[in-house]
C-alpha positions in Angstrom: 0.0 0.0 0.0 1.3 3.3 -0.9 1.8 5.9 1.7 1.1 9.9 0.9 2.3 12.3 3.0 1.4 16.1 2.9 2.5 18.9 4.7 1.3 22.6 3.7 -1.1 25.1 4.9 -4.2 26.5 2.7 -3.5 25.5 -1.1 -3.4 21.9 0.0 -6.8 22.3 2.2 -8.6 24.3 -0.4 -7.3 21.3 -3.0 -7.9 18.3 -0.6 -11.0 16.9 -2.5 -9.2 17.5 -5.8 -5.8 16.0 -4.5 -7.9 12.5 -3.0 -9.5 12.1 -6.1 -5.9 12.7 -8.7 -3.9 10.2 -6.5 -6.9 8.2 -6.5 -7.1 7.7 -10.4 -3.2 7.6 -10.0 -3.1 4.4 -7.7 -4.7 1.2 -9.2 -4.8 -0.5 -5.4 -5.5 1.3 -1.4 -3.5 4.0 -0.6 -3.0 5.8 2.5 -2.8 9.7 3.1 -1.3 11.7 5.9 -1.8 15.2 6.2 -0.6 18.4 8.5 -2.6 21.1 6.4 -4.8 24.1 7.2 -5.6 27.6 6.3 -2.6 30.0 7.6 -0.5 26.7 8.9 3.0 27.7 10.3 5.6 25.2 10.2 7.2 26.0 13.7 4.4 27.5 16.0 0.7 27.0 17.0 -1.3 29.5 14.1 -4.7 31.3 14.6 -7.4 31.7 11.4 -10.0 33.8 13.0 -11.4 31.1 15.4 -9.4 28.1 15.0 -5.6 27.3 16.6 -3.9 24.4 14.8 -0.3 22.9 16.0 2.8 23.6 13.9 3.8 21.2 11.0 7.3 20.4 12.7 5.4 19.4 16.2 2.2 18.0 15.4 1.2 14.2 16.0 1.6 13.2 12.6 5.0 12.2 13.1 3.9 10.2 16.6 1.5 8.7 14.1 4.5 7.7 11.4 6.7 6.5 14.2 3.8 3.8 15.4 2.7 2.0 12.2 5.0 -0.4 10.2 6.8 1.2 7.0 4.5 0.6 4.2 4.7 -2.4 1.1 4.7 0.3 -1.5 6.3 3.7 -1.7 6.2 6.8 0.5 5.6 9.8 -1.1 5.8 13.1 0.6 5.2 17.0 -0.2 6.5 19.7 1.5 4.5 23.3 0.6 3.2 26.6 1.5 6.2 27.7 3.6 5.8 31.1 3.2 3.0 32.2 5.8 6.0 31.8 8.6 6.7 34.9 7.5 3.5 36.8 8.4 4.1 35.4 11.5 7.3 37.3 11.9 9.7 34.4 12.0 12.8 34.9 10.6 13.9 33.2 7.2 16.7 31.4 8.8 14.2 30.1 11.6 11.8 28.4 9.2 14.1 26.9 7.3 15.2 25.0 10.9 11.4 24.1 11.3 11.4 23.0 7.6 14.6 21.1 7.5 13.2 18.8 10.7 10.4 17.7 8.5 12.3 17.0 5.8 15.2 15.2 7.7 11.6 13.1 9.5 10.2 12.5 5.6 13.8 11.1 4.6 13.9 8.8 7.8 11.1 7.4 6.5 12.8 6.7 3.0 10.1 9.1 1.1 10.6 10.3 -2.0 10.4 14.2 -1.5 8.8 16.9 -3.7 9.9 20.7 -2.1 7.9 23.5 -3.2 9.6 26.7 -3.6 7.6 30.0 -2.5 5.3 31.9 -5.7 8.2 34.5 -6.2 6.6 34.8 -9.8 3.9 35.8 -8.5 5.4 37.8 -5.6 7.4 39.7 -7.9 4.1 41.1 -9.2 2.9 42.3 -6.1 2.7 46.3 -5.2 2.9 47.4 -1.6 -1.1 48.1 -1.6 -1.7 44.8 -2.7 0.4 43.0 -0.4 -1.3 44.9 2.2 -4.7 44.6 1.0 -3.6 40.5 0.9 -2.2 41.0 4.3 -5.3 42.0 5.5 -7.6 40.2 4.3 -6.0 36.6 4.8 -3.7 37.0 8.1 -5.7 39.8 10.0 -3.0 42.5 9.3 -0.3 40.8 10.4 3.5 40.9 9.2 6.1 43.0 8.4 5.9 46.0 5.6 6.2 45.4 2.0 10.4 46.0 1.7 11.1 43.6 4.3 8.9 41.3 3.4 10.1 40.7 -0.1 13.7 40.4 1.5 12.5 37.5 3.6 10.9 35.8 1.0 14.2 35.6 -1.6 16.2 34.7 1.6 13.3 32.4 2.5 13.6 30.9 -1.3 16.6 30.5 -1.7 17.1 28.6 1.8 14.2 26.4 0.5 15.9 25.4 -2.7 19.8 24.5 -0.9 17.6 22.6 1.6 16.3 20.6 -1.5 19.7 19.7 -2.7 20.4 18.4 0.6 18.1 16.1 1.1 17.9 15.1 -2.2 14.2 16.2 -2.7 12.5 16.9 -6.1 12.0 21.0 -6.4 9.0 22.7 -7.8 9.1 26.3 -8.6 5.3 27.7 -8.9 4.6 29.4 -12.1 3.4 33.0 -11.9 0.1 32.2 -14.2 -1.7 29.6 -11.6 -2.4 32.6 -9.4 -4.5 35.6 -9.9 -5.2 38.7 -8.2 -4.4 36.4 -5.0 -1.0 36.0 -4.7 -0.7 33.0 -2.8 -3.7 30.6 -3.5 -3.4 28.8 -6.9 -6.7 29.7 -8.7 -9.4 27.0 -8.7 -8.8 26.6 -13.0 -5.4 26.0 -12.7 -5.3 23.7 -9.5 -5.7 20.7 -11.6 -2.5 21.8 -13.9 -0.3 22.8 -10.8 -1.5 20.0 -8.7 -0.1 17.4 -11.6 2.9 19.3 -11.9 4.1 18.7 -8.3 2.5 15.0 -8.2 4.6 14.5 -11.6 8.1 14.9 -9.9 7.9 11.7 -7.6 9.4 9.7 -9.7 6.7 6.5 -9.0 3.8 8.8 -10.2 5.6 10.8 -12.8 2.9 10.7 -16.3 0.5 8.7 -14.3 -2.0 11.4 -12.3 -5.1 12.6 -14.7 -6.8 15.9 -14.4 -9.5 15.3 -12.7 -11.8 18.0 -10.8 -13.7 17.0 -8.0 -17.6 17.5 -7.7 -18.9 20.1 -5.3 -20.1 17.2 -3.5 -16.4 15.8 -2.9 -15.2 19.7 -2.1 -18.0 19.7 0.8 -17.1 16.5 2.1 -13.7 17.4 2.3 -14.4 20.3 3.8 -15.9 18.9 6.9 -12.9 16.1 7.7 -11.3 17.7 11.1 -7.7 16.9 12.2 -7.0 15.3 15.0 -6.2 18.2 17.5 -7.4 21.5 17.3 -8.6 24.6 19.1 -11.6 26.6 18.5 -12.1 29.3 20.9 -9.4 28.3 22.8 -10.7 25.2 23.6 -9.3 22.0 22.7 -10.9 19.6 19.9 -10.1 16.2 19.2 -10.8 13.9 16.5 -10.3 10.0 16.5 -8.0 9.3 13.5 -8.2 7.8 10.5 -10.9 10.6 9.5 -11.6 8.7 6.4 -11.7 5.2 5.6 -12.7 3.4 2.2 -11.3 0.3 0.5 -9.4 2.2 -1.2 -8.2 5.3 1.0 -7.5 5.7 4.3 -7.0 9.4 5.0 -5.1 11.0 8.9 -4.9 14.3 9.7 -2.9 16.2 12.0 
């Protein structure tokens, strides 16, 4: 059974029903899926979207989980994306490129075959200060540094992503400036199917093998409701028995 591992923040949740159903049509047998995703995820620290607390990436119990269950028959394949909201945050580039470089070292202990997504600097280099504001705003509250500093961090932040790549041998994608729109950090929902295939297609075990394939609303909303299994809404702690989903083809954690 194959084993899919995926760490990133809101492009990954806002593609989840899309992603189940590409590796789905890419996998002939049951698969299974781990996930540490969510809107505004950090990699290092506990992160707040309006209501809802979620744990970082680099401490979460997805890598209890990994530690507990056998290594899989099949392949491990794992993604590493949306790195850049650390810096919203405030944290320094060479910071979250610690917090990143403990997954990855965790992903290579488990002899996965590593795709590294780079930050959108095509589309960051489009960006004006009132958009990055307006951006700022609207998706992080008005948090993070001002405009100059921020697109310092990000290059630093970049290039640290893509050594980091090279030394743990991991597959590099560089997002290309058309899949985003007036957003400058969420792929747009016409172009996720193209930019979802194009990271799937560097593991080399599913390279030329995942089909576009949009999901019905029906699979978006059903996505939309799986829960991870800690959480904090209101400051109060939430917990949900994992796996979240369970077919006889997919079984599906999240952390």
């Amino acid at each position: 059974m194959p084993r899919v591992i995926l760490l990133g923040a809101s492009n990954v949740s806002l593609s989840l029903s899309l992603i189940l159903d590409m590796l789905a049509a890419a996998h002939e047998g049951p698969f299974e899926i781990f996930t540490a995703i969510g809107h505004g995820r950090s990699y290092g620290m506990r992160s707040r979207v309006l209501f809802r607390t979620l744990p970082g990436i680099a401490g979460c119990g997805l890598w209890d989980a990994l530690a507990s269950l056998p290594a899989p028959p099949g392949p491990t394949l794992a993604l590493v994306t949306d790195v850049g909201n650390d810096l919203v945050y405030g944290a320094p580039p060479p910071r979250i490129l610690e917090w990143v470089e403990t997954c990855l070292a965790r992903l290579a202990a488990q002899r996965a075959e590593i795709t590294l997504s780079l930050l959108p600097m095509a589309s960051v280099a489009r960006l004006t200060a009132i958009r990055y504001h307006v951006a700022r705003t609207v998706f992080f509250t008005g948090k993070g540094p001002a405009w100059p500093e921020m697109r310092r961090s990000a290059a630093a932040l970049d290039a640290g992503l893509l050594e980091l790549g090279k030394r743990h041998a991991a597959a590099v994608v560089e997002p290309l400036g058309d899949w985003y729109g007036l957003d400058p950090i969420h792929v747009t929902r016409a172009n996720r199917p193209r930019a979802w295939r194009a990271v799937f297609d560097r593991w080399p075990s599913l390279a030329g093998r995942v089909p576009l394939r949009p999901p019905s609303a029906v699979a978006r909303l059903k996505a939309w409701r799986l829960r991870p299994a800690t959480e904090w809404w209101f400051g109060g702690q939430r917990d949900t028995p994992q796996p979240v989903l369970q077919t006889d083809r997919l079984t599906l954690r999240m952390y």
